[in-house]
Each structure stands twice: as structure tokens, then as C-alpha cells.
C-alpha positions in Angstrom: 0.0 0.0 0.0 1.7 3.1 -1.1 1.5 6.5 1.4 -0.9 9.1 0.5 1.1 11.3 1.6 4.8 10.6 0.4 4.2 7.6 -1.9 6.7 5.1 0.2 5.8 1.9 -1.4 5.1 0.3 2.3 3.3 1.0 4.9 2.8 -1.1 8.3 -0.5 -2.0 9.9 -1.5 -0.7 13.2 -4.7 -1.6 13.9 -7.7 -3.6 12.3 -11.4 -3.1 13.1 -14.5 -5.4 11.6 -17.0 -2.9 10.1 -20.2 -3.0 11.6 -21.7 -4.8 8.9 -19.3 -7.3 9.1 -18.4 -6.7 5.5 -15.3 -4.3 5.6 -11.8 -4.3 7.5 -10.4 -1.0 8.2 -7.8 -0.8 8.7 -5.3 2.0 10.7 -1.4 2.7 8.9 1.5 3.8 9.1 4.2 4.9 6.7 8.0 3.6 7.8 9.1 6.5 6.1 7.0 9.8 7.0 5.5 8.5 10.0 1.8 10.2 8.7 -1.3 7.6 9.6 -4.0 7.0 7.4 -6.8 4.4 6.9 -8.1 1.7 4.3 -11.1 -0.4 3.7 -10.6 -3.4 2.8 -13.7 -5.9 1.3 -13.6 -9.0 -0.8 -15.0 -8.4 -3.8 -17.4 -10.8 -5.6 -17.7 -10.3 -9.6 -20.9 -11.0 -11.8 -20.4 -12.4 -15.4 -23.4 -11.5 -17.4 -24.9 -13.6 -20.8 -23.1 -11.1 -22.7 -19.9 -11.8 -21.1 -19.0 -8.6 -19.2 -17.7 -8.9 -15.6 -19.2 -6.1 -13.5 -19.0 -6.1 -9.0 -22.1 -7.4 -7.5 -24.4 -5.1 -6.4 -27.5 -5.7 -3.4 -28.8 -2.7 -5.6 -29.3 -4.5 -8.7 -30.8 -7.5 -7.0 -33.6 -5.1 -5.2 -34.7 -3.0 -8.2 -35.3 -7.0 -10.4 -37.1 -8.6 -7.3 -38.8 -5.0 -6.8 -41.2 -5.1 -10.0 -42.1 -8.6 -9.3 -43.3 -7.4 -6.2 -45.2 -4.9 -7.7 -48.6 -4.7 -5.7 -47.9 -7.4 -3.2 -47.5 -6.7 0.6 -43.6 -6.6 0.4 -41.4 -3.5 1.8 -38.3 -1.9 1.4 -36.9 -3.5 4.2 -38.0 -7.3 3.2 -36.1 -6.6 0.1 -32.8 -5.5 1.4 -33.4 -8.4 3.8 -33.8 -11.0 0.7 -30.6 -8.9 -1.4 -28.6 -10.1 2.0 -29.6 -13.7 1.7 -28.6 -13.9 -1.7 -25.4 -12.0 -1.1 -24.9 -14.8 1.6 -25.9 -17.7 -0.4 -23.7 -16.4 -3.4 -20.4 -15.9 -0.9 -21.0 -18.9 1.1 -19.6 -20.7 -2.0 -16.9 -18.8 -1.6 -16.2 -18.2 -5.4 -15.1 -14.6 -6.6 -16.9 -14.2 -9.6 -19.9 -15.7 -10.2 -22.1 -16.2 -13.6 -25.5 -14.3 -13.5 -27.6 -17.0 -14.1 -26.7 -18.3 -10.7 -27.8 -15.2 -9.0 -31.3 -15.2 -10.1 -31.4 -19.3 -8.9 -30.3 -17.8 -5.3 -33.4 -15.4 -5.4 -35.7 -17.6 -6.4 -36.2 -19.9 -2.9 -35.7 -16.6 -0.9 -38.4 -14.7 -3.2 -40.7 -18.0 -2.7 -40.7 -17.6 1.2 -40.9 -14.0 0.9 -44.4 -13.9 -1.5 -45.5 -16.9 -3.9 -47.6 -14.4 -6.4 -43.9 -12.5 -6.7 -42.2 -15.8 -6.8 -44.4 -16.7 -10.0 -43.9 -13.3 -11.2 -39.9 -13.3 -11.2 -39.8 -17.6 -12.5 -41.7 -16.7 -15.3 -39.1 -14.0 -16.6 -36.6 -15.9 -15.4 -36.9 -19.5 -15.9 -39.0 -18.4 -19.4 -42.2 -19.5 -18.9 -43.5 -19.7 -22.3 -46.6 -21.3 -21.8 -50.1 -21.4 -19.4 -48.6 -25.4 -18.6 -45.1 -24.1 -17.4 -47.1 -22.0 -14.7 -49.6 -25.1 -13.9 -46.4 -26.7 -13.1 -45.0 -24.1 -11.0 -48.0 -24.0 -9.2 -48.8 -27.4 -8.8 -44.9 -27.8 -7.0 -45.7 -24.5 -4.8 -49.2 -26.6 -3.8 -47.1 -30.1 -3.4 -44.6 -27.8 -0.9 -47.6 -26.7 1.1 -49.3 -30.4 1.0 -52.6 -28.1 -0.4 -54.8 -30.0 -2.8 -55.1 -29.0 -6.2 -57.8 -26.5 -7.3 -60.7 -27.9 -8.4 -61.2 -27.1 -12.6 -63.0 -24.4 -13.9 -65.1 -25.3 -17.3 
């Protein structure tokens, strides 16, 4: 870590603190050379490799605003969606991979999402998974129903 202050290629660690979120070190320096202090963050980063094949840095952000319009209408608040972006953050680092394909972070919303709101969770599989017709939602349904141990809806004629 070069000094801010006089560009010494080195710098020794004084002290390290946990942010509160658990997610960030900061850390407390010193430069050999000057003797100034300063501080870094330090996080672990986690990259996302979209179907196109850019590599961008995960973002809770982008998770929220995809699960948000699925939720469109349904009894879900800001603060059960940051709560569901943290579970798939979790989930995704728990594998402990750095970069990550795309795909695989809309598979970790989708049992989070299902606990949260089933109407939602239909909502977000059929984009997702590409529902393309009214039997790929029969069948989603018809799991969500066999998960509940509900019967199955009697037919309308």
C-alpha cells in the first residue's frame, strides 16, 4: 500500500477493526518513512459475469430493483427486500467463489423470493426461468401446492 502522503511503497498495519456490517476491514497505517497515519477499507470483492460476457462487482442494488417489479402490488417493503438482497449475497459468498455467472444469481433469489411472496415468486420464475406457456405456470403451481401439501384447485369449465 503506497502512502498518500509521500508515496513510500510500504506502509505497516497498526490496527484492524471489523465494520459493523461485518463486511469491511479498516484498517489503521503507518508509513515507515514519514510516520503520517492514514486508513483503508478493505472488502472482498465478488464479480458478476453477465450472458453477454461482461464482468461487473455485485451489487444488493441491482438484486432489489429486479425482485422489486415482481413485487409490484404485493405486501412486500423496502426493508423485506434489502433483507432478501442479504440472503442472496450470503448464499452467493458462502460458495466462496469470486466471480460468479448471472444466471446463478437469479437461482439464489428464487427460494428466498418463494418464502418471501408466492404471487412474486411466480412473477420473477416466469421471466426468469422463461415460462412460455399457461402449462409451465400449472407446473409451478402445482410444486408450490405439493410444498404446502394443499390439494389441487378444483377445474374451472
Amino acid at each position: 500500500m503506497y502512502c498518500p502522503f509521500c508515496r513510500h511503497p510500504d506502509s505497516r498495519v497498526i490496527d484492524s477493526r471489523t465494520s459493523d456490517d461485518g463486511l469491511s476491514i479498516r484498517r489503521r497505517r503507518q508509513c515507515p518513512e514519514c510516520g503520517r497515519r492514514f486508513s483503508t477499507t478493505e472488502t472482498a470483492t465478488l464479480a458478476v459475469t453477465k450472458r453477454n460476457g461482461v464482468v461487473e462487482l455485485f451489487s444488493r442494488e441491482k438484486i432489489v430493483s429486479g425482485v422489486r417489479k415482481a413485487c409490484q402490488g404485493r405486501p412486500v417493503t423496502d426493508s423485506d427486500l434489502a433483507v432478501l438482497a442479504q440472503k442472496v449475497e450470503e448464499t452467493i459468498r458462502s460458495t466462496g467463489a469470486s466471480q460468479i455467472e448471472a444466471n446463478d444469481i437469479g437461482l439464489a433469489i428464487l427460494a428466498p423470493l418463494r418464502e418471501l411472496d408466492e404471487v412474486a415468486y411466480l412473477r420473477f420464475a416466469s421471466v426468469y426461468q422463461a415460462f412460455e406457456s399457461l402449462d409451465d405456470f400449472e407446473a409451478a403451481i402445482a410444486q408450490l401446492r405439493k410444498e404446502h401439501g394443499r390439494k389441487p384447485a378444483l377445474p374451472v369449465d
